[in-house]
N, C-alpha and C positions, 0 to 999 in steps of 0.2 A: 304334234297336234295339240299335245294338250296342254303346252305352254302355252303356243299359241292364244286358245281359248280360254286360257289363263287371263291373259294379257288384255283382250277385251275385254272381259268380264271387270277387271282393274280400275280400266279406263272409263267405263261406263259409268263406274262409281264415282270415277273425279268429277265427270259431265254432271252427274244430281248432286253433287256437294259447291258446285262452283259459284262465286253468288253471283243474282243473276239482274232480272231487270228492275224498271224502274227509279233508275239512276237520275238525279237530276242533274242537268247540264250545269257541268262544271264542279259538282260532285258539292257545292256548295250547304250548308246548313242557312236557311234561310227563312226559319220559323220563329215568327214575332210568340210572347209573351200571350197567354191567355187576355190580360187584361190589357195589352195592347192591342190585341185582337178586338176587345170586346169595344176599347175606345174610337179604331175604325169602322167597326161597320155603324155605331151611332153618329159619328161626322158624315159617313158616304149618305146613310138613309137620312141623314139632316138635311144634305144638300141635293138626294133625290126628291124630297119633299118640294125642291125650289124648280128641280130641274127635270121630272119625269122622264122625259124623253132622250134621257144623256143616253147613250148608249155606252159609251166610256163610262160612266158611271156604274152602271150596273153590270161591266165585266170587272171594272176594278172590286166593285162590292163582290160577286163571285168570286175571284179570285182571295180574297180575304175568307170568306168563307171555305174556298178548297182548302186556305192553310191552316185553317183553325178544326180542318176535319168535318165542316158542319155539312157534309156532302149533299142532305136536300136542300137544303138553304142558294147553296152553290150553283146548285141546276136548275132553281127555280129563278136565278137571278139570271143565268144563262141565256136562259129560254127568253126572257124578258129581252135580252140583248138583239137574238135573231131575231125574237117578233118585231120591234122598234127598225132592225136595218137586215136584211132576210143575206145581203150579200157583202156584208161583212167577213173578210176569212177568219179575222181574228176569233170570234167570236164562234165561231163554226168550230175551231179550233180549240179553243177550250170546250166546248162544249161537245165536241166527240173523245176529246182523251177524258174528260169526268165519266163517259159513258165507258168504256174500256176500261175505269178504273173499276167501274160499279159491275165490272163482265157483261154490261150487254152490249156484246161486239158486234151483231147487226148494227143496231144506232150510229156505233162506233166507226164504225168505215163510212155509212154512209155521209154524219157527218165532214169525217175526215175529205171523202172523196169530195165533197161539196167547196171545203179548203183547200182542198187542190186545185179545182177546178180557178176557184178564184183568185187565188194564189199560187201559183206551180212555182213562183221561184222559192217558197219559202220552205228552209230544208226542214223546218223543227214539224211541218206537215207531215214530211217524208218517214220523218224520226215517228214521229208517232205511230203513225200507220205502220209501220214495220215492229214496235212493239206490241201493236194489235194484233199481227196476224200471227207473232211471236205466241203471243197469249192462246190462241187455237190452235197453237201447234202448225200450221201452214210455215215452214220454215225457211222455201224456200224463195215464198213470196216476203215475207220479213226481212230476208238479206237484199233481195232486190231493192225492197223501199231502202235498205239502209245506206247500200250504195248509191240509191241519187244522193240523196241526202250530203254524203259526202262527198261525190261531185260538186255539189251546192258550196258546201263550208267542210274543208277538208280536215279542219281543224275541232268539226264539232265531236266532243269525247263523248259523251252520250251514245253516239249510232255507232261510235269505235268498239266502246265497252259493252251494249248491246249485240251487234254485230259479231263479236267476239264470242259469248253467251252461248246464239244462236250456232255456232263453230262447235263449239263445244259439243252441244247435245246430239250434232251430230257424229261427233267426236274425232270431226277435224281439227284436231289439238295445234299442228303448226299453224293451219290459218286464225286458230285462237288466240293465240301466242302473238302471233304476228299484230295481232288488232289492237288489244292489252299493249304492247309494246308501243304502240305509237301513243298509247293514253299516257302513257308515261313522258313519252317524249316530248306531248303537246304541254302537261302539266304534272311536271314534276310532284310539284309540293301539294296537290289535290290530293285531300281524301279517298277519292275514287284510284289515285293511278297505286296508292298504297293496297286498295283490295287486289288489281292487276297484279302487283307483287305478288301477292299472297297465292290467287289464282294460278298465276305461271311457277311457282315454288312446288305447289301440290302436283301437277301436272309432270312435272321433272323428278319429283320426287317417283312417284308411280311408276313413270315411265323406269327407272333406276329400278324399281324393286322389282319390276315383271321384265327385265332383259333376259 
């Protein structure tokens, strides 16, 4: 028995070392330059000067602001977006994952749910919202959302690598494994499917030292 208990105890430590969410899809770096940052949003506010009511406009300018970190900038540009087109998913959609990024995960689903609603084929909804509920610990609605998601796009590595995460803590190691493995498979040469290595390495590893 007290191997045994050994042995979870083991495990439970790979689960809080494993890294975890917030992955971006496709595991890409895709972070402009401060002062290329700083050159768009003076072009988008030039040409929101002409065009107020763009709505495109002031989610592209949010979105320049989420990757420059300028996070109230971002939600304030957001917000501007729903106000201009209230049924918008897109829009709905950045503007509940900004709220989840900031922890306030009421907003956050609600948005989300609003995205869904308007959108239900669209899986990077699903993916979100299952990183929300990730985020509170509800785990076993997080896998749910991850699995539409990937009925949606079976190939998205995001809700694979998340998904996987969520395996973990609970310390369903082979359906971890299992998840991480198809990251690998979808994309090889991505950054992300190299942290899966890494994850499924320590997991084996463990596993080996507590038999």
């Amino acid at each position: 028995m007290r191997h045994l208990r050994n042995q979870a105890i083991g495990l439970a430590s790979v689960a809080a070392l494993v890294v975890g969410l917030a992955l971006p899809a496709g595991g890409e770096d895709t972070h402009a330059t401060a002062e290329e940052t700083v050159a768009q949003i003076e072009e988008l506010r030039s040409r929101l000067e002409e065009t107020p009511d763009s709505v495109e406009l002031w989610l592209e300018l949010g979105n320049v602001y989420y990757e420059g970190n300028l996070l109230d900038d971002a939600l304030n540009a957001y917000l501007a977006a729903v106000e201009l087109d209230p049924k918008h998913a897109g829009a709905r959609l950045n503007l509940g994952s900004l709220y989840a990024d900031r922890a306030d995960f009421v907003s956050a689903v609600a948005e989300l749910e609003k995205a869904k609603e308007l959108d239900p084929q669209n899986a990077m909804v699903y993916t979100n919202l299952g990183s929300t509920y990730y985020a509170q610990m509800k785990y076993t609605d997080a896998v749910e959302m991850y699995r539409t998601a990937l009925e949606m796009d079976p190939n998205n590595i995001e809700a694979h690598f998340n998904m996987a995460v969520a395996f973990a803590d609970a310390q369903l190691f082979d359906e971890a494994i299992r998840e991480w493995q198809k990251v690998i498979e979808i994309a090889p040469e991505a950054p992300a499917s190299q942290v899966c290595r890494e994850n499924i390495q320590m997991i084996e590893e463990f596993r080996t030292q507590f038999k």
